[in-house]
KENUTOR-615511 format. One line per field, with one value per residue: y, x, z of N, C-alpha, C, O in turn. Coordinates in Angstrom, 1 decimal, padded with zeros to 4 digits. Layout:
BEGIN
n_y = [Y, ...]
n_x = [X, ...]
n_z = [Z, ...]
ca_y = [Y, ...]
ca_x = [X, ...]
ca_z = [Z, ...]
c_y = [Y, ...]
c_x = [X, ...]
c_z = [Z, ...]
o_y = [Y, ...]
o_x = [X, ...]
o_z = [Z, ...]
***
This chain:
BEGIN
n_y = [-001.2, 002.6, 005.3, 007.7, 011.3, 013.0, 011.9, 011.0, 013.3, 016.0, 018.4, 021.8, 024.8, 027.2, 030.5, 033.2, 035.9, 038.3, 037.2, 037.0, 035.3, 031.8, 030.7, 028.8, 026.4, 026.8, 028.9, 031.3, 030.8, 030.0, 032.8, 034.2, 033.1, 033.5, 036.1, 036.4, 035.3, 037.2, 039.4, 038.8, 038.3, 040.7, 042.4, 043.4, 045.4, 047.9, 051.6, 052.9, 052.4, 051.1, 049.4, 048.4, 050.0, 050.0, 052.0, 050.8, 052.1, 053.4, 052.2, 050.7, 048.2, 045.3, 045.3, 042.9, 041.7, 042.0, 041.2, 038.4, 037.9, 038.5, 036.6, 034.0, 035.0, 034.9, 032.1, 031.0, 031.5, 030.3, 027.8, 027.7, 028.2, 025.2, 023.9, 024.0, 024.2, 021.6, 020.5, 020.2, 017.6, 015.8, 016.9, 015.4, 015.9, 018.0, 019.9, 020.9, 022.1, 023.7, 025.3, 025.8, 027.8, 030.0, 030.9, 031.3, 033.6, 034.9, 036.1, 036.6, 038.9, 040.6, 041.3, 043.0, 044.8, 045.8, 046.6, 045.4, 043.5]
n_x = [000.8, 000.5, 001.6, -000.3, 000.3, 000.0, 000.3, 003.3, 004.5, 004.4, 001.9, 001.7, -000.5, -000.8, -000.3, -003.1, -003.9, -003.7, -002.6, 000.5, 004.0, 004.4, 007.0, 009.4, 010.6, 013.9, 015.0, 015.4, 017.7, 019.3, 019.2, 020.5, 023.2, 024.5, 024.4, 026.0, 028.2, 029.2, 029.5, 032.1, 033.6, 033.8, 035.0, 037.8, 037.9, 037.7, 037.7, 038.1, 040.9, 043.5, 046.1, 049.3, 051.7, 054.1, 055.8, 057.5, 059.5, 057.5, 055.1, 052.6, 053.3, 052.1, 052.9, 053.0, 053.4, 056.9, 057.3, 057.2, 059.0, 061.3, 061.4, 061.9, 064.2, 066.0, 065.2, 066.7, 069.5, 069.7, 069.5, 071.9, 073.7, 073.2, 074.1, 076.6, 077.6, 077.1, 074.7, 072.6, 072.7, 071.2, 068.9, 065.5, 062.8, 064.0, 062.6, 060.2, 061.4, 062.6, 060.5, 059.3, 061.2, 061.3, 058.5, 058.3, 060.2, 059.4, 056.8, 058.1, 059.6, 057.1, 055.8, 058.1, 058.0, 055.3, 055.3, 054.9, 056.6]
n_z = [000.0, -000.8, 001.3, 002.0, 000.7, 002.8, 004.7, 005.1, 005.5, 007.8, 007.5, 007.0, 007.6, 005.0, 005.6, 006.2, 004.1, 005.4, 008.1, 009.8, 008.5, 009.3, 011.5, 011.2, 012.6, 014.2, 013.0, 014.0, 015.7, 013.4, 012.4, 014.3, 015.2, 012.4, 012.3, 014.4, 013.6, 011.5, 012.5, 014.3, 012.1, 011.1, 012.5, 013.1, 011.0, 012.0, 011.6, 014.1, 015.6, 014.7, 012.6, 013.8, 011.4, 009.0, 007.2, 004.6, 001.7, 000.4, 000.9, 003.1, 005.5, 007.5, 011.0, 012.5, 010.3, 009.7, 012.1, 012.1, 009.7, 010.8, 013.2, 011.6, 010.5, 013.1, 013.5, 011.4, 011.8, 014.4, 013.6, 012.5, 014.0, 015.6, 014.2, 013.9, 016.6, 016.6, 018.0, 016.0, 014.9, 017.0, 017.7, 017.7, 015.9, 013.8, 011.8, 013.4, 015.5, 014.6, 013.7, 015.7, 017.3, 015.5, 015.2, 018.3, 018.9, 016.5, 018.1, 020.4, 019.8, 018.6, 021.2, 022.3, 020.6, 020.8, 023.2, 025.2, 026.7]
ca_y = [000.0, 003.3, 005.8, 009.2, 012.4, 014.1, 011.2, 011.3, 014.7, 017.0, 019.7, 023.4, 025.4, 028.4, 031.9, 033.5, 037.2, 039.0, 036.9, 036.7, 034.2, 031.0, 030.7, 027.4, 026.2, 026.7, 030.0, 032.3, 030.1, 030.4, 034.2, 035.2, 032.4, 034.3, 037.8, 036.7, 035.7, 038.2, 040.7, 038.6, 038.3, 042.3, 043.5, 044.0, 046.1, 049.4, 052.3, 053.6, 051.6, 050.9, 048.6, 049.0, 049.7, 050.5, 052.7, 050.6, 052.0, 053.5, 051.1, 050.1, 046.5, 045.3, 044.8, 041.6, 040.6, 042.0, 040.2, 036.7, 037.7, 038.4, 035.1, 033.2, 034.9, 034.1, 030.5, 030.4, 031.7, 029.6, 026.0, 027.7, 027.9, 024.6, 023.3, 024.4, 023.5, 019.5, 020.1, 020.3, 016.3, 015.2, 017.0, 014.5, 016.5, 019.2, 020.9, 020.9, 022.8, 025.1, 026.4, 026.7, 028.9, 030.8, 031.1, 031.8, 034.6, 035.9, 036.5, 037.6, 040.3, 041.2, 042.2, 044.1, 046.1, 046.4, 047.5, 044.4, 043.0]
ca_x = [000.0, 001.1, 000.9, -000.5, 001.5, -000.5, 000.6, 004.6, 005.2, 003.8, 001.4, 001.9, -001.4, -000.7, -000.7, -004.2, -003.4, -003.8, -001.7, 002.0, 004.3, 004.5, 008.0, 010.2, 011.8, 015.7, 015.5, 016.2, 019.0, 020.3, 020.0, 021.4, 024.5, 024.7, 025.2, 027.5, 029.6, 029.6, 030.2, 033.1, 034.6, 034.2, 035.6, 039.1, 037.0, 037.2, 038.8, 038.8, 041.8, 044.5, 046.9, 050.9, 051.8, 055.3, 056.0, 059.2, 059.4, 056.3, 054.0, 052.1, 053.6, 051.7, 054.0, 053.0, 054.6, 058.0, 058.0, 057.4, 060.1, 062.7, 061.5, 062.2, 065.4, 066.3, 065.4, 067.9, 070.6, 069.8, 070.1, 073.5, 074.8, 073.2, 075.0, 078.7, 078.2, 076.8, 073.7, 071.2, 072.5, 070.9, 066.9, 064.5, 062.3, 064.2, 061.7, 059.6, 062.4, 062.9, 059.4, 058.9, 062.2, 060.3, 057.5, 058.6, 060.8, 058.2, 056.2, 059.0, 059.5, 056.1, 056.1, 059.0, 057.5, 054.1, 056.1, 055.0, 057.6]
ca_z = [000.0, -001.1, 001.5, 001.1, 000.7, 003.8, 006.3, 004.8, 005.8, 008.3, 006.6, 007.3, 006.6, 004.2, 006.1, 005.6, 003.6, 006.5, 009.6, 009.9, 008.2, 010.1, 011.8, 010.8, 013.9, 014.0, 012.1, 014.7, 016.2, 012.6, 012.3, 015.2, 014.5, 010.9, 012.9, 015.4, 012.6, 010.8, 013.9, 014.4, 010.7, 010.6, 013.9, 012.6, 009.9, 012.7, 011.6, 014.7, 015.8, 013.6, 013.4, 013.8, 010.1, 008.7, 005.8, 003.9, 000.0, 000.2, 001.0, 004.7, 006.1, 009.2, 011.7, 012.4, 009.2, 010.1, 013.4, 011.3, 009.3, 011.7, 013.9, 010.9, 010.4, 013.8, 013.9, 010.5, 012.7, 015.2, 013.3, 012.0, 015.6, 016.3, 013.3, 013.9, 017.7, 016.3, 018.6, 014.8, 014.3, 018.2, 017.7, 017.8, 014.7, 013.7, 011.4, 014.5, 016.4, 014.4, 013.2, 017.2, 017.7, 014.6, 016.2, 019.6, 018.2, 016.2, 018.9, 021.2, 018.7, 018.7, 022.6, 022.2, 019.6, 021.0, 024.7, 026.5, 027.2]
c_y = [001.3, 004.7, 007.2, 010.4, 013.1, 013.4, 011.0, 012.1, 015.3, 018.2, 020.5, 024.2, 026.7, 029.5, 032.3, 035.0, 038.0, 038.6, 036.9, 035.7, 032.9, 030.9, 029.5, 027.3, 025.9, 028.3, 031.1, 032.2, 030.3, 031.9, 034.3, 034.5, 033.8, 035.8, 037.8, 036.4, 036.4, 039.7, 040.5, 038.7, 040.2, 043.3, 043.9, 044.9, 047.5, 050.3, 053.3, 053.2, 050.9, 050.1, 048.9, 048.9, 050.4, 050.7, 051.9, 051.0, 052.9, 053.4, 050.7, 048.7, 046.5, 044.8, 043.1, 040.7, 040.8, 041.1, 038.7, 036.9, 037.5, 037.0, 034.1, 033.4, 034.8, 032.7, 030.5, 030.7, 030.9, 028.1, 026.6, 027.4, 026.3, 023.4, 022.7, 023.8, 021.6, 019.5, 019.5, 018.4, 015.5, 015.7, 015.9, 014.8, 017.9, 020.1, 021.1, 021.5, 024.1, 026.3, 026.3, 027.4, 029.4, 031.9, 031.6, 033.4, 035.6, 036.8, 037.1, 039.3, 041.2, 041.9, 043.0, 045.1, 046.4, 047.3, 046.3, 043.7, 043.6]
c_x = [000.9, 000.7, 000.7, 000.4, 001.1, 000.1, 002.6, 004.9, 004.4, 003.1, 001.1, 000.7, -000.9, -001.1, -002.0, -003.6, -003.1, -002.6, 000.0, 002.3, 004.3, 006.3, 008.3, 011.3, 013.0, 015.8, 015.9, 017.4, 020.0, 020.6, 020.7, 022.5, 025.0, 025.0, 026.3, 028.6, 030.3, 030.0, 031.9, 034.2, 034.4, 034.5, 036.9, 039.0, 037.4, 038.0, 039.1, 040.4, 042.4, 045.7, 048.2, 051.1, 053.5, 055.7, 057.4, 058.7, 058.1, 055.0, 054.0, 052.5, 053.0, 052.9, 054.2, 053.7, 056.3, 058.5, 058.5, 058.5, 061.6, 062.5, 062.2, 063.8, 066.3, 066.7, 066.8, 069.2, 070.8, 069.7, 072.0, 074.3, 074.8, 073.9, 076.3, 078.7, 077.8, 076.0, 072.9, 071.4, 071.2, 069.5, 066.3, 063.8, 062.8, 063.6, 060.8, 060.1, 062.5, 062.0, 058.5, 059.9, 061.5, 059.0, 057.4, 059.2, 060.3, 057.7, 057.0, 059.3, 058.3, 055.9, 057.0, 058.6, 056.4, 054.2, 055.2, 055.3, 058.3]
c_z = [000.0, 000.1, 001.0, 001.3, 002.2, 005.1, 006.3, 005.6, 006.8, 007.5, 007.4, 006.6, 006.4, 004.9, 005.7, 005.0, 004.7, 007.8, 008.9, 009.3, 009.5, 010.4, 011.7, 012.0, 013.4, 013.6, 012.8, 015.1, 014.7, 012.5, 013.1, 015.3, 013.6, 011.3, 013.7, 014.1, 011.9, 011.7, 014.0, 013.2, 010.8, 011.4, 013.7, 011.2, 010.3, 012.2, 012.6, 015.6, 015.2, 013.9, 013.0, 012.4, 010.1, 007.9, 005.3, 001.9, 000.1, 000.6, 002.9, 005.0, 007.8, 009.8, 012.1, 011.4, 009.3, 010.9, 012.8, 010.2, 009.8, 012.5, 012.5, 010.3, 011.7, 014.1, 012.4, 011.2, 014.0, 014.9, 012.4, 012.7, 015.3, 015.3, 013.3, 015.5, 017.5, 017.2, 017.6, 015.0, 015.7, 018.2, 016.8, 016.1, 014.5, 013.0, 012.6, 015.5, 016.0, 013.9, 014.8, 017.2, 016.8, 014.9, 017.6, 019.4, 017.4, 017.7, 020.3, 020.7, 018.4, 020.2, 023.0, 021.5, 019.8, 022.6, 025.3, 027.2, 028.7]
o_y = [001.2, 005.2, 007.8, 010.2, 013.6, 013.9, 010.8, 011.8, 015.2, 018.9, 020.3, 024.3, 027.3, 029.6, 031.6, 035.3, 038.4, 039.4, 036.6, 034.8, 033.3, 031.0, 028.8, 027.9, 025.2, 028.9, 031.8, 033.1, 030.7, 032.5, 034.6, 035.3, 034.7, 036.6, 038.6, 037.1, 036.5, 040.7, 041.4, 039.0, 040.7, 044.5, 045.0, 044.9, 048.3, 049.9, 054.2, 054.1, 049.7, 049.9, 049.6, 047.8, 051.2, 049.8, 052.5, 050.5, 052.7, 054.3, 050.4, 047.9, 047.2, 044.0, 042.4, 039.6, 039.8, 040.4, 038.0, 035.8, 036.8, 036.2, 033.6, 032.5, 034.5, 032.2, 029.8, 029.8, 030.8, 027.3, 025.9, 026.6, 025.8, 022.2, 021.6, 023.0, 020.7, 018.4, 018.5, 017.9, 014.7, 014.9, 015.7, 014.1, 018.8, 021.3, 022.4, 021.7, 025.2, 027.5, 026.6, 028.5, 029.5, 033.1, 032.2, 034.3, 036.8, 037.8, 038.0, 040.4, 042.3, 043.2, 043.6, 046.2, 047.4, 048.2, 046.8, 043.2, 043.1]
o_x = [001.9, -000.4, 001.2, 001.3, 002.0, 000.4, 003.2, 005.6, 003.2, 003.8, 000.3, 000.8, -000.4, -002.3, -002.3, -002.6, -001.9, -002.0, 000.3, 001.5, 004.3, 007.0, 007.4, 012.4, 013.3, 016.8, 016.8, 018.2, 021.2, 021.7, 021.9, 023.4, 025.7, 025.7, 027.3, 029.5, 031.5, 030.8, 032.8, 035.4, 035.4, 034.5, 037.1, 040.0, 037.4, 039.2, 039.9, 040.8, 042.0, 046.2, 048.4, 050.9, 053.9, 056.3, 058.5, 057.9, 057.7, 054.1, 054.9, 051.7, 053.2, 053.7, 055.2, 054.3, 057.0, 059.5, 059.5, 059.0, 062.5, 063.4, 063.2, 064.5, 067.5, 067.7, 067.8, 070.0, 071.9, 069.7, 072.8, 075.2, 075.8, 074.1, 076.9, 079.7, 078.1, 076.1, 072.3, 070.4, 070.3, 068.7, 066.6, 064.1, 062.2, 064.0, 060.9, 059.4, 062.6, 062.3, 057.3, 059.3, 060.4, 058.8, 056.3, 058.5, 060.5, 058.2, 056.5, 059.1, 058.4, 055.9, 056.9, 058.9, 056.1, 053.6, 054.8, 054.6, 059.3]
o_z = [000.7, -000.1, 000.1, 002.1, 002.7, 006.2, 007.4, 006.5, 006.4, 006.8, 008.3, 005.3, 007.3, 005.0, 004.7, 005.7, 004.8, 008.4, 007.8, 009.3, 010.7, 009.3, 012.1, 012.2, 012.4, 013.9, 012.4, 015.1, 014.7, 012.6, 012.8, 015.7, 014.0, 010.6, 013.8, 013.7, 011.6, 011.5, 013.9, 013.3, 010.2, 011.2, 014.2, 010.4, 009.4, 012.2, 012.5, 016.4, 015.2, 015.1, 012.0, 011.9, 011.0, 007.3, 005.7, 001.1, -001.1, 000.7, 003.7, 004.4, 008.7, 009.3, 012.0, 011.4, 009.0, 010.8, 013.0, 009.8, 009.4, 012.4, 012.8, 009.8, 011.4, 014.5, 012.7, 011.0, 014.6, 015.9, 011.9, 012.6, 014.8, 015.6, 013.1, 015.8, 018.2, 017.8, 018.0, 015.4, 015.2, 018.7, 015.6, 015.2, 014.9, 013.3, 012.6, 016.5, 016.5, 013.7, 015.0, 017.0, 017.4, 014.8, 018.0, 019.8, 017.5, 018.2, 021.0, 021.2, 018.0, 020.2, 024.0, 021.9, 019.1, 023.0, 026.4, 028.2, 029.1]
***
């Protein structure tokens, strides 16, 4: 036996012209999701608060990218040492050593230059 379309699915009667749409449970749980994210993707949007920039050539570099530059030219200075003293041969994972000194260094460099250090 085939059943019928009305006992399949739940049926929603059609607004009358006059009343309000009918609300579809979840929908508010999704808007207000769909705002917070978008509050959040567009908060570093503000122009009242700017962020550390650095005129080289012309042109604005966030500072944040300097810092990741210098950490990364640190850590290369620091598998040269660990080279010449024959520590580099004795690390366990040395890519894993050295994109944390990188990373540490960055971010050392970042609190020196924001004065929190």
């Amino acid at each position: 036996m085939n059943p019928s379309p009305s006992r399949s699915r739940p049926h929603f009667p059609s607004p009358m012209p006059g009343s309000p749409p009918k609300m579809v449970p979840g929908a508010g749980a999704k808007r207000t999701c769909g705002l917070v994210l978008s509050a959040l993707a567009l908060q570093g949007c503000s122009r009242a608060v700017h962020s550390p920039s650095i005129p080289i050539f012309g042109s604005y570099f966030p500072a944040w990218v300097l810092c990741a530059v210098g950490g990364i030219i640190i850590a290369v200075a620091l598998r040269f040492i660990f080279v010449a003293a024959h520590i580099d041969e004795h690390l366990p994972a040395a890519p894993l050593v050295y994109l944390c000194f990188a990373i540490s260094a960055g971010i050392g460099l970042w609190l020196i230059w924001a004065g929190q250090a």
